[in-house]
TIVO-2410 file (N, C-alpha, C; in nm, 3 decimals):
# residues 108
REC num residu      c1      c2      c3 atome chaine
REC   1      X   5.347   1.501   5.714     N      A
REC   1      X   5.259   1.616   5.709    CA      A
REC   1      X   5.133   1.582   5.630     C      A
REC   2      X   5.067   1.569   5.693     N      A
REC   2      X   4.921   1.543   5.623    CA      A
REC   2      X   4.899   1.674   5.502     C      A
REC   3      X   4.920   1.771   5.511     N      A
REC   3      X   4.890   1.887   5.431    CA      A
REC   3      X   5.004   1.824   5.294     C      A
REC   4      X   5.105   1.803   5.320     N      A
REC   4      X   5.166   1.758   5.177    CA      A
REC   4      X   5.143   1.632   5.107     C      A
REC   5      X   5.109   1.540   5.241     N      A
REC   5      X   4.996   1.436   5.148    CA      A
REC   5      X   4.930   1.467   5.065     C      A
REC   6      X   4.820   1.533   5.101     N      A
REC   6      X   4.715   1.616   5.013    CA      A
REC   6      X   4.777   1.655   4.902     C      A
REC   7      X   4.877   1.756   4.920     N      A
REC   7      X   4.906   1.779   4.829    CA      A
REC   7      X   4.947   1.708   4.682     C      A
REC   8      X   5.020   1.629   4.745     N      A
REC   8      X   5.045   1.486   4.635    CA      A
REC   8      X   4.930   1.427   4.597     C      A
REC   9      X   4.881   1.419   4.665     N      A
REC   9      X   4.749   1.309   4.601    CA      A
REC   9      X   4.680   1.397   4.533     C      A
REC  10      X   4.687   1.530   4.546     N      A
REC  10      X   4.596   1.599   4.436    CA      A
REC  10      X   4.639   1.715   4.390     C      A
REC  11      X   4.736   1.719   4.317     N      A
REC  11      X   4.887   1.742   4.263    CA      A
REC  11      X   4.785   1.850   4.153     C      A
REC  12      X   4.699   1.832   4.112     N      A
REC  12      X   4.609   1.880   4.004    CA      A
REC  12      X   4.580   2.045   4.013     C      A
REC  13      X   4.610   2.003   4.164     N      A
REC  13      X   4.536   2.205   4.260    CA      A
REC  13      X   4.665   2.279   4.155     C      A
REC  14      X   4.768   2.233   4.129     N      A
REC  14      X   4.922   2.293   4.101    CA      A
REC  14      X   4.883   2.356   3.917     C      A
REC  15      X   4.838   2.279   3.898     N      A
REC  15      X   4.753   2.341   3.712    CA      A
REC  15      X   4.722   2.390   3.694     C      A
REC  16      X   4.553   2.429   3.836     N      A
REC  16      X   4.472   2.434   3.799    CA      A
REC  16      X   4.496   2.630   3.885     C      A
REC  17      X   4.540   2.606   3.951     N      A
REC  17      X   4.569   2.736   4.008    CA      A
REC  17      X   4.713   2.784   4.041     C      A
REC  18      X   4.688   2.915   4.080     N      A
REC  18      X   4.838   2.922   4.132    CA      A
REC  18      X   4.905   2.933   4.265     C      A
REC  19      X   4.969   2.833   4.312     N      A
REC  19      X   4.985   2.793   4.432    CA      A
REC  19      X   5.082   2.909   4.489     C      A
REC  20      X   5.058   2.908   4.614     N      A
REC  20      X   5.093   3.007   4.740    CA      A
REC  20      X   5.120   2.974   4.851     C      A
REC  21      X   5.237   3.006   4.974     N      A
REC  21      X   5.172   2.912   5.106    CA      A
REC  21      X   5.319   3.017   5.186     C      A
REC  22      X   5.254   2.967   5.323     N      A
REC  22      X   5.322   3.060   5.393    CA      A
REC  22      X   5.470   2.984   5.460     C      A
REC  23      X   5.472   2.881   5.371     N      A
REC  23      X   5.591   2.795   5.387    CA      A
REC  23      X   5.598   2.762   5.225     C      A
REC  24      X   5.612   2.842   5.161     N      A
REC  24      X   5.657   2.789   4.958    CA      A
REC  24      X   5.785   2.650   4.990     C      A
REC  25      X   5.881   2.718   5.018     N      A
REC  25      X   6.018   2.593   5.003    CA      A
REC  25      X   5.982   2.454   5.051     C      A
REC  26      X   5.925   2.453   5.170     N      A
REC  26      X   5.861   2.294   5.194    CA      A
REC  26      X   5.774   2.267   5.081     C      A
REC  27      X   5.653   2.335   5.058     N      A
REC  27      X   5.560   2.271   4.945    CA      A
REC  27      X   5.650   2.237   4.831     C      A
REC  28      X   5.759   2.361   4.787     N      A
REC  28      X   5.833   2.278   4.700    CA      A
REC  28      X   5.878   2.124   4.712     C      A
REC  29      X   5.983   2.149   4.805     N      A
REC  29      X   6.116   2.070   4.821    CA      A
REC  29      X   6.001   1.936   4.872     C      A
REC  30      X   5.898   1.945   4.927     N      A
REC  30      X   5.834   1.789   4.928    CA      A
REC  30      X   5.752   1.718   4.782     C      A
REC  31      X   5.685   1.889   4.742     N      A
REC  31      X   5.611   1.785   4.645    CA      A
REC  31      X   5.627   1.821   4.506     C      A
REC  32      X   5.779   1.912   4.472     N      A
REC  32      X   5.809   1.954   4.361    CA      A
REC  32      X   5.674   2.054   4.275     C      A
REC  33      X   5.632   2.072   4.394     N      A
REC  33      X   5.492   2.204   4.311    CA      A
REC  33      X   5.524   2.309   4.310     C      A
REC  34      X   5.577   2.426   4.161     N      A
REC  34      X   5.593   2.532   4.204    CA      A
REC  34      X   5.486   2.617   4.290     C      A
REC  35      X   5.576   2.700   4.389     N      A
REC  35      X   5.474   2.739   4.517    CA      A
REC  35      X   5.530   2.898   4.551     C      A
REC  36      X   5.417   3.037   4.507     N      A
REC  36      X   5.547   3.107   4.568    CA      A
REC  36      X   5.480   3.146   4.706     C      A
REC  37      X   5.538   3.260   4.773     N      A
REC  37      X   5.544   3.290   4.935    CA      A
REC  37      X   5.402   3.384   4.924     C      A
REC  38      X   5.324   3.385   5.029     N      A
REC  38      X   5.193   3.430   5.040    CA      A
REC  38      X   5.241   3.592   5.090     C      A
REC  39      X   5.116   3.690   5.090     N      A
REC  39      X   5.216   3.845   5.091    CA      A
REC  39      X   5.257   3.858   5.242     C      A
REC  40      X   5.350   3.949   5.191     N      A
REC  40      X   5.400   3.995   5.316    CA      A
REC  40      X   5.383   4.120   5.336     C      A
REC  41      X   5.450   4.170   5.473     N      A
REC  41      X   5.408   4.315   5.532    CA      A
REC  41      X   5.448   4.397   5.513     C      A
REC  42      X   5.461   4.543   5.508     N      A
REC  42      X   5.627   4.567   5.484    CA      A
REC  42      X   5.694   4.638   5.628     C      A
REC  43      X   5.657   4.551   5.714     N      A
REC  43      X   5.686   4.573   5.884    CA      A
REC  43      X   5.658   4.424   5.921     C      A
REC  44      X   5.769   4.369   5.951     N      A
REC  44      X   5.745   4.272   6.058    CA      A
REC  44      X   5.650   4.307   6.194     C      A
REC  45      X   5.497   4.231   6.210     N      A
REC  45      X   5.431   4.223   6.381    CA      A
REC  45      X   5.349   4.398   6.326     C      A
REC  46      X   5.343   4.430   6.183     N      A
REC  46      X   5.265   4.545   6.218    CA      A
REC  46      X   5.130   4.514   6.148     C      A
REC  47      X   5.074   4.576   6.214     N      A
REC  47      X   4.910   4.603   6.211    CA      A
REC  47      X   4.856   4.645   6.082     C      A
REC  48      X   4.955   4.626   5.975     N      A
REC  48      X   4.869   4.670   5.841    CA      A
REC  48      X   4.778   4.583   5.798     C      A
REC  49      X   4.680   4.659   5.768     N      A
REC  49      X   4.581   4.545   5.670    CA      A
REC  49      X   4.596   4.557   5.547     C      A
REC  50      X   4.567   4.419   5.526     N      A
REC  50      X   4.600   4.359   5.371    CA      A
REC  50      X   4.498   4.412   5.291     C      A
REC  51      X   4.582   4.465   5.180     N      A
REC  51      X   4.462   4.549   5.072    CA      A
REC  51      X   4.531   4.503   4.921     C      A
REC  52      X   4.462   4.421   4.848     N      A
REC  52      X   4.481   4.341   4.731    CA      A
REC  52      X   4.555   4.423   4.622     C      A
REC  53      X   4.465   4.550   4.613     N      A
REC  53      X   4.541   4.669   4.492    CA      A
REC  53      X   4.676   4.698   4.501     C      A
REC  54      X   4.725   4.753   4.652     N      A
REC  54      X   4.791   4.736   4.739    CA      A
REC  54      X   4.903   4.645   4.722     C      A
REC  55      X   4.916   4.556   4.703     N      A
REC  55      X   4.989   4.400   4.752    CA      A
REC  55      X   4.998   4.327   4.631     C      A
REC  56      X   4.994   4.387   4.465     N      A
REC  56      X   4.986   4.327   4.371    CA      A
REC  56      X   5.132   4.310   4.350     C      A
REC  57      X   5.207   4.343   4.438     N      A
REC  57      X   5.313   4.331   4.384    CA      A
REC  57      X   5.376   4.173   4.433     C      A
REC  58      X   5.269   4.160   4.529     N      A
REC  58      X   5.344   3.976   4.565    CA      A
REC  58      X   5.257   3.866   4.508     C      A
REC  59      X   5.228   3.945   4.346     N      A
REC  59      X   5.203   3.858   4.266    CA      A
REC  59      X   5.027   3.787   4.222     C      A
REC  60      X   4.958   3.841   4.355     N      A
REC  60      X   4.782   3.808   4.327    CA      A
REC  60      X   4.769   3.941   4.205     C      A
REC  61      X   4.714   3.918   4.117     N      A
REC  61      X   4.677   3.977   4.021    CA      A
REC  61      X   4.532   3.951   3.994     C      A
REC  62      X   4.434   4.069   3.974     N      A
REC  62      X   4.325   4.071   3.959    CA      A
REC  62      X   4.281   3.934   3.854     C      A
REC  63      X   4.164   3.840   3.903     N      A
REC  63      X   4.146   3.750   3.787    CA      A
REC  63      X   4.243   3.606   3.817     C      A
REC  64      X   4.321   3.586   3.880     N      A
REC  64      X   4.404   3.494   3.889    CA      A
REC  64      X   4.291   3.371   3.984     C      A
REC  65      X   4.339   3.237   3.961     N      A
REC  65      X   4.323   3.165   4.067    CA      A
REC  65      X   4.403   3.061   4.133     C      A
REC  66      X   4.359   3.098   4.259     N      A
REC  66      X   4.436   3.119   4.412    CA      A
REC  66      X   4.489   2.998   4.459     C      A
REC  67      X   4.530   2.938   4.521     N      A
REC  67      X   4.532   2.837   4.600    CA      A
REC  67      X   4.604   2.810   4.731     C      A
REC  68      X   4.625   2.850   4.838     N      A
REC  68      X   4.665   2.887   4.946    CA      A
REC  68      X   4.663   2.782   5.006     C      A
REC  69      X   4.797   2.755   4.982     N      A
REC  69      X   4.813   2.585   5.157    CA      A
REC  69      X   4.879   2.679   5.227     C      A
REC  70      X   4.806   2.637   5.392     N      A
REC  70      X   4.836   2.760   5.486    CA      A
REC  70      X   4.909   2.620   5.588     C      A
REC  71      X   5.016   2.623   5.639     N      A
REC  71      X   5.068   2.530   5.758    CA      A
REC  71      X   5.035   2.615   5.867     C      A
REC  72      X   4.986   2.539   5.953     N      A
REC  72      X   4.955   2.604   6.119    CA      A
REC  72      X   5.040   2.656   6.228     C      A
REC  73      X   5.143   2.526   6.184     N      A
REC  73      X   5.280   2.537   6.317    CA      A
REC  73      X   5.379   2.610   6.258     C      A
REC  74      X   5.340   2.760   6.237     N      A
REC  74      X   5.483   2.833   6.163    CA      A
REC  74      X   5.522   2.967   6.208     C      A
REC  75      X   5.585   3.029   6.188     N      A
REC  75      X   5.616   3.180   6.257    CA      A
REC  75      X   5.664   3.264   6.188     C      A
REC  76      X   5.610   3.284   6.096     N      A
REC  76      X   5.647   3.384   5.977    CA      A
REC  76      X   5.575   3.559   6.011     C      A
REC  77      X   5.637   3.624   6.114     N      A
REC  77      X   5.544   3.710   6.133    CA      A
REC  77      X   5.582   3.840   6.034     C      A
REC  78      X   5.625   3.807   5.945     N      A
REC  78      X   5.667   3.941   5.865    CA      A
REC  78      X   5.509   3.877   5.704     C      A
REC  79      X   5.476   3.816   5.760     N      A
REC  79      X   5.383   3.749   5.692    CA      A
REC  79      X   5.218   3.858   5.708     C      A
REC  80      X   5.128   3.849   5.616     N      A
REC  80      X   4.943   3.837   5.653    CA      A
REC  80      X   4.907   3.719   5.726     C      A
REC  81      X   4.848   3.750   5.802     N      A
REC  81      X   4.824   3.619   5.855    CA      A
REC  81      X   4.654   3.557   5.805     C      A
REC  82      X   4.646   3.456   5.814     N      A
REC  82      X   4.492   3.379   5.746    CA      A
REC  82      X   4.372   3.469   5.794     C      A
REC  83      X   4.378   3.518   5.897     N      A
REC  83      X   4.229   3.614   5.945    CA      A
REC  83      X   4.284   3.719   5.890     C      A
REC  84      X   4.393   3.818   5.867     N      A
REC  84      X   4.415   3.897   5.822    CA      A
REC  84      X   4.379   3.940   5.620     C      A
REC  85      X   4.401   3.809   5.598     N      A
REC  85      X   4.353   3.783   5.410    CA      A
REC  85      X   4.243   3.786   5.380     C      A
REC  86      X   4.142   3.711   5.528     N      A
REC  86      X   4.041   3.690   5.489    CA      A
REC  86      X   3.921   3.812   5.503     C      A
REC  87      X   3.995   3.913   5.588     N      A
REC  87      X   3.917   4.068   5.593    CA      A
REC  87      X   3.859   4.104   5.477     C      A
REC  88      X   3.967   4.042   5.362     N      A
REC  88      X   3.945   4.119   5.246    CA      A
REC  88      X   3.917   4.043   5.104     C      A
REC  89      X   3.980   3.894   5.114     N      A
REC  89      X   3.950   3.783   5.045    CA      A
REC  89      X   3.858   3.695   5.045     C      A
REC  90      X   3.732   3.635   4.981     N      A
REC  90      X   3.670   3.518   5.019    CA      A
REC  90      X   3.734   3.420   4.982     C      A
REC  91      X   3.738   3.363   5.077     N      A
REC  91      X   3.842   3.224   5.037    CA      A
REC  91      X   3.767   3.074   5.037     C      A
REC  92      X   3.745   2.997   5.007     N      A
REC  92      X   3.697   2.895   5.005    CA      A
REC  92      X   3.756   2.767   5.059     C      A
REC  93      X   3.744   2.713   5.210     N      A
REC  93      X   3.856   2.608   5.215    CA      A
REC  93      X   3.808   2.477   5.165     C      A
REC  94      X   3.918   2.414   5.103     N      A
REC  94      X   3.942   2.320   5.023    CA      A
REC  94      X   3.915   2.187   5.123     C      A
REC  95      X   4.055   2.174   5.235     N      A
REC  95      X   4.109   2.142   5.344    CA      A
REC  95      X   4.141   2.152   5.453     C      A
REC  96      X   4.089   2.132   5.532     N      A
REC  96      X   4.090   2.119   5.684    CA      A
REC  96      X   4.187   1.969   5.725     C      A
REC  97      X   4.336   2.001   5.727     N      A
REC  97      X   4.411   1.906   5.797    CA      A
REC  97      X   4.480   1.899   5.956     C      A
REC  98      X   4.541   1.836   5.984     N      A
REC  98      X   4.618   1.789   6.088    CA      A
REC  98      X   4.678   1.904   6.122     C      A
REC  99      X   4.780   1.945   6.021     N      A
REC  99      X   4.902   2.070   6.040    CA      A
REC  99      X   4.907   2.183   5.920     C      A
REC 100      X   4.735   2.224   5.861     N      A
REC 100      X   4.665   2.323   5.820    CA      A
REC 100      X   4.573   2.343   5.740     C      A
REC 101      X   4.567   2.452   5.666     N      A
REC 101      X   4.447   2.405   5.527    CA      A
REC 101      X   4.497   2.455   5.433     C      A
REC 102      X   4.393   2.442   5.325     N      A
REC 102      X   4.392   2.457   5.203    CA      A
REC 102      X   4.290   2.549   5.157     C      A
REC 103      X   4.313   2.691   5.079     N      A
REC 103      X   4.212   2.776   5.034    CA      A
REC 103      X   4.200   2.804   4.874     C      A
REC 104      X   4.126   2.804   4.850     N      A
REC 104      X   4.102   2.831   4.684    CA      A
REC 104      X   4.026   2.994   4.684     C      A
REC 105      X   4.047   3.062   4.599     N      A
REC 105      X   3.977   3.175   4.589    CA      A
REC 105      X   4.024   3.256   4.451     C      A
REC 106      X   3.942   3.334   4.378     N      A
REC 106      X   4.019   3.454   4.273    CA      A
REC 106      X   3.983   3.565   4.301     C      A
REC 107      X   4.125   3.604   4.324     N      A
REC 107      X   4.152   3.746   4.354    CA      A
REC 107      X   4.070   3.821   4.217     C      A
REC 108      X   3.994   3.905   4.263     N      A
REC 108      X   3.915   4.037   4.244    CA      A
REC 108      X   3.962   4.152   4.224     C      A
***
């Protein structure tokens, strides 16, 4: 996985922010980075939009910084999905890989 390459080789993102991804247990279990799960819905496939005030409970806290490895090939639909975060997040990508990216941003 090119995205956990990255990750290893710049192991630093894990310090310096607080890591997130819509696959946490792989980012773990490959590169031992604590990682937790990016928000979720509280409807699987429903149409809510993501609202930060909202959604503090999966841990973005006003002031924090972000770091979002997003994998491409995944199916988490009880998940936000990346256009869905970004309605409301500016996100900054880090990484543009093979099998996804990488976003940096602080939640507001």
């Amino acid at each position: 996985s090119e995205t956990i390459a990255y990750l290893t080789r710049h192991e630093l993102l894990g310090k310096s922010y607080t890591l997130y991804s819509n696959e946490p247990a792989a980012v773990y279990i490959l590169t031992n980075l604590t990682t937790k799960r990016s928000p979720a819905k509280t409807f699987y496939n429903s149409p809510q939009l993501f609202n930060v005030n909202e959604n503090q409970k999966e841990g973005w806290l006003s002031g924090e910084n972000v770091c979002l490895v997003w994998f491409d090939k995944t199916n988490r639909s009880f998940l936000f999905t990346i256009d869905e975060l970004q309605k409301n997040i500016t996100m900054t990508e880090v990484a543009h890989l093979g099998d996804g990216k990488i976003y940096t941003f602080i939640v507001k």
